[in-house]
N, C-alpha and C positions, 0 to 999 in steps of 0.2 A: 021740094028737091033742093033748093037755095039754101033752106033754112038745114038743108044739112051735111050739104058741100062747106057751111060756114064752121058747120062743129067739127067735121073732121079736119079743116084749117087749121082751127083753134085746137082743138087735140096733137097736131101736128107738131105746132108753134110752143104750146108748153111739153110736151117729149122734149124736144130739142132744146129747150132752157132749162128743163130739168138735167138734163145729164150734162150739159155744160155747168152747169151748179156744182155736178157731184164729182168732176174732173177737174175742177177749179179746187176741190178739199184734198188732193191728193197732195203728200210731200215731195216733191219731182227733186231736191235736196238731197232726201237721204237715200234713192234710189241708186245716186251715183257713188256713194261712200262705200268702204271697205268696211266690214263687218269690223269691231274695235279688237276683238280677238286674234284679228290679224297683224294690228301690234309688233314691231320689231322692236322691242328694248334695244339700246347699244349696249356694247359689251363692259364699259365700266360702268354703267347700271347696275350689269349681273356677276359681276364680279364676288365670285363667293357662293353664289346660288348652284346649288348641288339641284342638276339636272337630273342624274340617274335615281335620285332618290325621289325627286319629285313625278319623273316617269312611273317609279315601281307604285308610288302613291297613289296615282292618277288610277292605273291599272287595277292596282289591288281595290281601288272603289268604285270599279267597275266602268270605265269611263271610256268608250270606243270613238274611232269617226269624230264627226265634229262636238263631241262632245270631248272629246279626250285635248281638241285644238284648246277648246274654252277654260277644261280645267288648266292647261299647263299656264295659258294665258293668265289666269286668275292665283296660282302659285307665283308665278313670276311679279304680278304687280303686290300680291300680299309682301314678298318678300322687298321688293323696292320701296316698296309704302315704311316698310318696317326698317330698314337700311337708314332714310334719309326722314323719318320721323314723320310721315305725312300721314294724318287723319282721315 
């Protein structure tokens, strides 16, 4: 009876440092960040950057929801990238 009130201890005692292990691997960092898509360029960034054409684009490839957020996002930094020369 001892000998297994000891293993269920010991069973006990690694549970509880196992998952403290596997809570300790968690990024607690990026939980609190705004997805990067969410991104506000300022406006002499986008100065020049055709909105209505990069919507119809977005659209015309199919692009809804947060999907359609990430394309315009990804139109916008292409074209900024490309503006100020950046690789």
């Amino acid at each position: 009876m001892k000998k297994m009130q000891k293993s269920i201890k010991l069973f006990v005692i690694a549970l509880i440092v196992a998952c403290q292990a596997s809570y300790a691997q968690t990024n607690k960092t990026l939980e609190n960040q705004p997805p990067k898509h969410a991104y506000i360029f300022t406006a002499d960034s986008l100065a020049g950057f055709d909105e209505k054409a990069a919507r119809d684009r977005a659209i015309s490839s199919g692009l809804y929801g947060e999907e359609y957020k990430v394309g315009m996002f990804l139109f916008k930094r292409e074209f900024v990238n490309s503006k100020y020369g950046i690789t």
